[in-house]
N, CA, C and O atoms as a GROMACS GRO file, in nm:
protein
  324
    1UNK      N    1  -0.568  -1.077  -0.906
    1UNK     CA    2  -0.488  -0.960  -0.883
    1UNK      C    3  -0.346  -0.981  -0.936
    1UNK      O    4  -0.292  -0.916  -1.025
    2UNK      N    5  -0.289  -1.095  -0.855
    2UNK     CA    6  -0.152  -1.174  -0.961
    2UNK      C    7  -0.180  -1.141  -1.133
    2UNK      O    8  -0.105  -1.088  -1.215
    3UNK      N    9  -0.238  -1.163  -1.139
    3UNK     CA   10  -0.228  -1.199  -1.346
    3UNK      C   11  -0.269  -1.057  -1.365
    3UNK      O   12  -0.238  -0.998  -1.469
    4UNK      N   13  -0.328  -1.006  -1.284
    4UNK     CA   14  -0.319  -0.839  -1.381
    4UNK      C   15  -0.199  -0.771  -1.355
    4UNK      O   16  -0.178  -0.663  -1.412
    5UNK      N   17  -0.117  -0.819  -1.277
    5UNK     CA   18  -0.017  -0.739  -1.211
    5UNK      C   19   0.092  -0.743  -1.309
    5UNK      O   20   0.159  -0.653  -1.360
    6UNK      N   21   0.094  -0.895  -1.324
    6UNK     CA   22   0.178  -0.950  -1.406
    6UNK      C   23   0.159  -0.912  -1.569
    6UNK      O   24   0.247  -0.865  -1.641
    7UNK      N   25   0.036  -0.943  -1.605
    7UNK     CA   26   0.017  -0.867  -1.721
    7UNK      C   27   0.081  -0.702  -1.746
    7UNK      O   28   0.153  -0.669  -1.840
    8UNK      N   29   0.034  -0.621  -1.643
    8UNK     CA   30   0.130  -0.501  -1.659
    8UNK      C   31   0.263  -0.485  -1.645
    8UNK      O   32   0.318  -0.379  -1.673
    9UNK      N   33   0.341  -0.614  -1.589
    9UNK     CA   34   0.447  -0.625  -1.608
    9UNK      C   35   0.500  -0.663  -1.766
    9UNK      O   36   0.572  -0.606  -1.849
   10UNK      N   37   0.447  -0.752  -1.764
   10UNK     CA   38   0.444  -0.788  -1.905
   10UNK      C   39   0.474  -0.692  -2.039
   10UNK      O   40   0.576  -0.687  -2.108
   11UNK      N   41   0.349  -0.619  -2.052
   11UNK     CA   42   0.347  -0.536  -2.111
   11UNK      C   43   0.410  -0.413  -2.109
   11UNK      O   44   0.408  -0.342  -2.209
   12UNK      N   45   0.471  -0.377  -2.002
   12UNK     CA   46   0.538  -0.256  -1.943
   12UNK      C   47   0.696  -0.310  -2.051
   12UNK      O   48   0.756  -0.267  -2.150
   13UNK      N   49   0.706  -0.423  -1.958
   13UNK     CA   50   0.895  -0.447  -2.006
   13UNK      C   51   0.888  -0.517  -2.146
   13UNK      O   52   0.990  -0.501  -2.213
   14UNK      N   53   0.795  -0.588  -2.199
   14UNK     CA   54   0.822  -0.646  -2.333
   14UNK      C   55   0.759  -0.532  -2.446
   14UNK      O   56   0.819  -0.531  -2.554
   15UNK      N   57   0.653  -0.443  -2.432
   15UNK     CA   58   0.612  -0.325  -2.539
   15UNK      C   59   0.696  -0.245  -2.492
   15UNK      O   60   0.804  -0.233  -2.549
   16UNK      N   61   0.670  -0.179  -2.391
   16UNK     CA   62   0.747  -0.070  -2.412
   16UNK      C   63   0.895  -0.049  -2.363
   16UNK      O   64   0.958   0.054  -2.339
   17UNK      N   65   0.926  -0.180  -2.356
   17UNK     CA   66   1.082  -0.181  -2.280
   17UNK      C   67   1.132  -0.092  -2.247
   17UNK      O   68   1.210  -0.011  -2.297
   18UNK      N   69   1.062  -0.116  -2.106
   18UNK     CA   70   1.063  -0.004  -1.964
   18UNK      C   71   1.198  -0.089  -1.866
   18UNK      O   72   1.210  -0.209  -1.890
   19UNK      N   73   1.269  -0.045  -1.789
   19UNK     CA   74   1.358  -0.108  -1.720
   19UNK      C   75   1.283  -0.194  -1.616
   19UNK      O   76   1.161  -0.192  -1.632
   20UNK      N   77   1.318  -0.254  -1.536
   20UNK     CA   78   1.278  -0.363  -1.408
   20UNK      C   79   1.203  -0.277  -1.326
   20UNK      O   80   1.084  -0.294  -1.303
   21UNK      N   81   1.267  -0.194  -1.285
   21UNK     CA   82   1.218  -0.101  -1.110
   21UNK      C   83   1.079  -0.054  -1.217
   21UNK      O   84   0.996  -0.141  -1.243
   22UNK      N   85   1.064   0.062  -1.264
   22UNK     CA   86   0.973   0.121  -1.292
   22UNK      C   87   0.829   0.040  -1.315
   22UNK      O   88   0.716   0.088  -1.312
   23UNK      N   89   0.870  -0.099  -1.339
   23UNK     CA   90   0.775  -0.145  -1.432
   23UNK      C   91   0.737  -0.270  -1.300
   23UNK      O   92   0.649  -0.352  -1.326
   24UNK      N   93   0.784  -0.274  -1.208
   24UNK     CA   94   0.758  -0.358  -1.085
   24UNK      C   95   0.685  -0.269  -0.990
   24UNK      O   96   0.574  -0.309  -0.955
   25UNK      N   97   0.736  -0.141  -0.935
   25UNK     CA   98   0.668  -0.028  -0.880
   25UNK      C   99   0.561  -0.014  -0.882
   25UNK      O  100   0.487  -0.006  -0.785
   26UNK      N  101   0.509  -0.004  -1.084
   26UNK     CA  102   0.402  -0.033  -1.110
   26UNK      C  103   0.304  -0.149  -1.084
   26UNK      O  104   0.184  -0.124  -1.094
   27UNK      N  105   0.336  -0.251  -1.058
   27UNK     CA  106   0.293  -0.376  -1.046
   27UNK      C  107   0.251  -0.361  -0.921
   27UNK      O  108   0.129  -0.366  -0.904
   28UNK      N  109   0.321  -0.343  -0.825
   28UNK     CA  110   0.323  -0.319  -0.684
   28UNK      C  111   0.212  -0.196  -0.652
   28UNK      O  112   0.113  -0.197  -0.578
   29UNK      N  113   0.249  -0.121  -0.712
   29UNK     CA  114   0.132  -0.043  -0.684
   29UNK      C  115  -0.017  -0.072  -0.708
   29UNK      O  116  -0.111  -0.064  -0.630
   30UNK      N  117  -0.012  -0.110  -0.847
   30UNK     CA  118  -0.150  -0.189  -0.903
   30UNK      C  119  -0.204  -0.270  -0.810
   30UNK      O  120  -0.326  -0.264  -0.792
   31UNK      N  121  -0.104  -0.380  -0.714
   31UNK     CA  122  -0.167  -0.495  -0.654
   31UNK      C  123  -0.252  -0.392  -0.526
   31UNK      O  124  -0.370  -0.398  -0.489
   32UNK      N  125  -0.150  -0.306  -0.484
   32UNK     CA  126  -0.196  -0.230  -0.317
   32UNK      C  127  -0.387  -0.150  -0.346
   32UNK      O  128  -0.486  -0.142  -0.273
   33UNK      N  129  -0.341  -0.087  -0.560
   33UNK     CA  130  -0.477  -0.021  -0.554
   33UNK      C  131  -0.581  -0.153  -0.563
   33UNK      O  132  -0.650  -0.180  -0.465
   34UNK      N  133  -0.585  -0.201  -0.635
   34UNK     CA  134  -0.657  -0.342  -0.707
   34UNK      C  135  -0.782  -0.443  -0.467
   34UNK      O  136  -0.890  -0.479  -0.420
   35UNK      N  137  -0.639  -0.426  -0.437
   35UNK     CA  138  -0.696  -0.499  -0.354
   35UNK      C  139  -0.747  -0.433  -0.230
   35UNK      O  140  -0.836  -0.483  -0.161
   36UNK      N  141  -0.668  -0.282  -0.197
   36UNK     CA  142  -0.756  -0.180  -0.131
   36UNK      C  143  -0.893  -0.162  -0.165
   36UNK      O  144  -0.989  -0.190  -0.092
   37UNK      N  145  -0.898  -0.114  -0.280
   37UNK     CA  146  -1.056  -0.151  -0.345
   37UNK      C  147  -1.132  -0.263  -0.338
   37UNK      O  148  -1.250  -0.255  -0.372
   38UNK      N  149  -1.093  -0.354  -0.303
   38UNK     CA  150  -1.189  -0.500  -0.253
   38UNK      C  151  -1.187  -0.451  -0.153
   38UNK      O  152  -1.275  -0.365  -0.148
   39UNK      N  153  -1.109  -0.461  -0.030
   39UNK     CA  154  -1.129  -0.456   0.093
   39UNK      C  155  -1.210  -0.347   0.148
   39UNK      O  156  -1.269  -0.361   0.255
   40UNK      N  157  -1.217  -0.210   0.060
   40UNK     CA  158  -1.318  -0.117   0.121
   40UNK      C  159  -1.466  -0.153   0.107
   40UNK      O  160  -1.554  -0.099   0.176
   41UNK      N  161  -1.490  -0.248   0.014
   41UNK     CA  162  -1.608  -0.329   0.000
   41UNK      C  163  -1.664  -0.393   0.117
   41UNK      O  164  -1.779  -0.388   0.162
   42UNK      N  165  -1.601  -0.431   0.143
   42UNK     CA  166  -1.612  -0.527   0.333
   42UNK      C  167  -1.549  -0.429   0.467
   42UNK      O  168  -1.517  -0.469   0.579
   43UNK      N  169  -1.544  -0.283   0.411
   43UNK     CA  170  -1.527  -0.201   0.539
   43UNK      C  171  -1.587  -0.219   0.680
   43UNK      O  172  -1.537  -0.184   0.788
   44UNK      N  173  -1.707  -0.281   0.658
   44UNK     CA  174  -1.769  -0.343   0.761
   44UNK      C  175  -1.747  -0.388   0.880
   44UNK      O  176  -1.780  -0.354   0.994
   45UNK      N  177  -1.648  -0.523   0.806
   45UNK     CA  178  -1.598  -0.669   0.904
   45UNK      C  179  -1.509  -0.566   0.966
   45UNK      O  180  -1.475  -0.454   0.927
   46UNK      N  181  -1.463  -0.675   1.139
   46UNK     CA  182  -1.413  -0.628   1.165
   46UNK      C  183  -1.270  -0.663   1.152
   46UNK      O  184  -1.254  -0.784   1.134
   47UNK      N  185  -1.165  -0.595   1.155
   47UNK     CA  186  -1.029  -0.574   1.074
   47UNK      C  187  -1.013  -0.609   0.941
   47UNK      O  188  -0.929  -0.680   0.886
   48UNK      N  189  -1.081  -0.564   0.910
   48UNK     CA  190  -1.147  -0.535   0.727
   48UNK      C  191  -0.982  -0.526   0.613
   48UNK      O  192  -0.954  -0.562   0.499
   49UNK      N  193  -0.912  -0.461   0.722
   49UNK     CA  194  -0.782  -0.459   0.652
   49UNK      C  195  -0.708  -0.567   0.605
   49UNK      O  196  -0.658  -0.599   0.498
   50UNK      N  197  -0.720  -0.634   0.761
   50UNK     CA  198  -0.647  -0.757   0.728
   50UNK      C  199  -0.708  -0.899   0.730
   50UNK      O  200  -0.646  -1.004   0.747
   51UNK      N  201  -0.819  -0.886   0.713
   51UNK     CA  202  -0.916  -0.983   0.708
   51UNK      C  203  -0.885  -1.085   0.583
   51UNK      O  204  -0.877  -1.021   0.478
   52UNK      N  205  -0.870  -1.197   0.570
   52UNK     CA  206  -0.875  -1.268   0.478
   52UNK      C  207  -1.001  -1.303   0.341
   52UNK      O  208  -0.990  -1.353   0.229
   53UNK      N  209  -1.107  -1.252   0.414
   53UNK     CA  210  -1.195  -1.300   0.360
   53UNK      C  211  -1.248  -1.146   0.307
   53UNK      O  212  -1.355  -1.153   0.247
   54UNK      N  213  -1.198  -1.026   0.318
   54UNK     CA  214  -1.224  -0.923   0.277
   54UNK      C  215  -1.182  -0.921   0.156
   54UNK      O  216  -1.261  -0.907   0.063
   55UNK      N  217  -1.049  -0.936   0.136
   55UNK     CA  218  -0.948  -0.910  -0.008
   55UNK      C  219  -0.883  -1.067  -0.057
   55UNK      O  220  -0.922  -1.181  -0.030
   56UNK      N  221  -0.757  -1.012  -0.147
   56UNK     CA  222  -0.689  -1.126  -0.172
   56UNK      C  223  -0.558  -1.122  -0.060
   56UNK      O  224  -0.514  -1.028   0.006
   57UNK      N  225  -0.515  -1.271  -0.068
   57UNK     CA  226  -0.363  -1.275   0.010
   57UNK      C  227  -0.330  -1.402  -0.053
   57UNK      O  228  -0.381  -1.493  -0.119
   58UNK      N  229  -0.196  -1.357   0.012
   58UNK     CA  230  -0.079  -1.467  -0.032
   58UNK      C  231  -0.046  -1.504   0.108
   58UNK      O  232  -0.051  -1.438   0.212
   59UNK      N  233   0.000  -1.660   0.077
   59UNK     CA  234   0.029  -1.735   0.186
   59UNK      C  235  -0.026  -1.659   0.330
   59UNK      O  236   0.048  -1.649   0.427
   60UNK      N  237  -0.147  -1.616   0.328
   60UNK     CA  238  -0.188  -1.588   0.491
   60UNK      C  239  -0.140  -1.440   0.490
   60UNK      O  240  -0.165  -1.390   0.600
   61UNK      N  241  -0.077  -1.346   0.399
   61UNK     CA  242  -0.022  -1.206   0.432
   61UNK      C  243  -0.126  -1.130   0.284
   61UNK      O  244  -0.134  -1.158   0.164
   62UNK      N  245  -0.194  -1.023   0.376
   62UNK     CA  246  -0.250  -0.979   0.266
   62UNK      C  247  -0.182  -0.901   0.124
   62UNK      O  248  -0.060  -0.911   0.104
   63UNK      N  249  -0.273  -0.821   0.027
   63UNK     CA  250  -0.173  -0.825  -0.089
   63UNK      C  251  -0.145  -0.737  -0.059
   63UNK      O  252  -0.026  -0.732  -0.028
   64UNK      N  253  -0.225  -0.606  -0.045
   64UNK     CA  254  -0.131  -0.505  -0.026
   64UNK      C  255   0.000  -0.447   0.035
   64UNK      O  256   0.074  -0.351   0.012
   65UNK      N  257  -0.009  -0.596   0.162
   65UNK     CA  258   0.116  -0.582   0.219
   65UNK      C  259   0.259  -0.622   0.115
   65UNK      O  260   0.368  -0.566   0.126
   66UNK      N  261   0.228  -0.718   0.026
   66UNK     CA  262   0.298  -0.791  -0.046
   66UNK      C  263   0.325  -0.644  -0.174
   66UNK      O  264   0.437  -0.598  -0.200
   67UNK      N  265   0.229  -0.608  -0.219
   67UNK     CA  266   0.229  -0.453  -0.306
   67UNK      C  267   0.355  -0.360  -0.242
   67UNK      O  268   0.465  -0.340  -0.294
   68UNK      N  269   0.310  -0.316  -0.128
   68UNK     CA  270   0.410  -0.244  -0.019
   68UNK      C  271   0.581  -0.279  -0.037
   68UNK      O  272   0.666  -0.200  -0.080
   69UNK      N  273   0.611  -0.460   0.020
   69UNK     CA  274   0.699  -0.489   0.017
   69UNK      C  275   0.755  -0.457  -0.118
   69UNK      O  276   0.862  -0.396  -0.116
   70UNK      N  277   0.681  -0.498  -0.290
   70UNK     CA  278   0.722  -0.441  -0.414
   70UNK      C  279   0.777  -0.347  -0.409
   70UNK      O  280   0.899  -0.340  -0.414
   71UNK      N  281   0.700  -0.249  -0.398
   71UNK     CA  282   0.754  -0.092  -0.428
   71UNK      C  283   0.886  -0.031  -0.341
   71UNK      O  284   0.967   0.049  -0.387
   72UNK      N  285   0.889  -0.085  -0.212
   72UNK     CA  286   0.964  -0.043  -0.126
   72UNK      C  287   1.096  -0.088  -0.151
   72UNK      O  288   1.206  -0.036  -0.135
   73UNK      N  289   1.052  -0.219  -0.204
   73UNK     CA  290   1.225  -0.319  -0.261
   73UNK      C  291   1.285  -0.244  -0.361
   73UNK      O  292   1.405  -0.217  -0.352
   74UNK      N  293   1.206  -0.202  -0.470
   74UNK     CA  294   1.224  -0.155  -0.579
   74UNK      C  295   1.262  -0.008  -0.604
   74UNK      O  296   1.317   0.022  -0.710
   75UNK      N  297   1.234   0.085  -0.508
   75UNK     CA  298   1.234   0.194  -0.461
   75UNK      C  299   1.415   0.199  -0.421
   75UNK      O  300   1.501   0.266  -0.478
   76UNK      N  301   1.436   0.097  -0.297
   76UNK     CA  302   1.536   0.095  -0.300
   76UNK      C  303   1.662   0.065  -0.349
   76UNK      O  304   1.770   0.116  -0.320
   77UNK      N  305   1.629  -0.046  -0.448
   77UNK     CA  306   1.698  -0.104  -0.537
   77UNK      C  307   1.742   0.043  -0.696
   77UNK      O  308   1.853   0.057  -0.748
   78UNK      N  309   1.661   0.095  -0.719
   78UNK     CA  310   1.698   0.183  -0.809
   78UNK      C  311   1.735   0.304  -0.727
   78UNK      O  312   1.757   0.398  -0.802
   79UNK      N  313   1.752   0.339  -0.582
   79UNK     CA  314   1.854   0.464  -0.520
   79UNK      C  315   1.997   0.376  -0.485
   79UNK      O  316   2.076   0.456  -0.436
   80UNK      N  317   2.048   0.258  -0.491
   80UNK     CA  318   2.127   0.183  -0.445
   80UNK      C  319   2.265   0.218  -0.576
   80UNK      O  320   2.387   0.228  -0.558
   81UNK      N  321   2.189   0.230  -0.698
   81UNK     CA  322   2.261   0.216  -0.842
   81UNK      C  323   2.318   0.320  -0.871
   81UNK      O  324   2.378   0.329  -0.978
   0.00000   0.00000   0.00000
């Protein structure tokens, strides 16, 4: 989920030299869709959301939460300017 994220970062700011926020937002968003979609796979288990073994996570916090924190940083960071 990392390396695709990053890849669209990548490609966002080095082709089409897009600014930081827009092109992180994106990233952030990608990770929240990317790993929502695993986890509805294992809708099953129970707390499927935050289940580890449903989706991906970082250090013990799942991604989408980590997606969330992206967009929200970034969100605020470009109304701050």
């Amino acid at each position: 989920m990392f390396v695709v994220a990053g890849l669209l970062a990548g490609i966002g700011s080095l082709a089409f030299k897009l600014a930081d926020a827009p092109v992180l937002i994106g990233g952030g968003a990608s990770l929240i869709l990317m790993d929502i979609v695993l986890r509805l796979r294992s809708r099953y288990m129970q707390r499927w959301l935050l289940n580890g073994e449903a989706g991906g996570q970082l250090l013990a916090i799942p991604v989408w939460i980590v997606g969330v924190v992206v967009v929200v940083a970034n969100l605020v960071r470009t109304t701050q300017v």
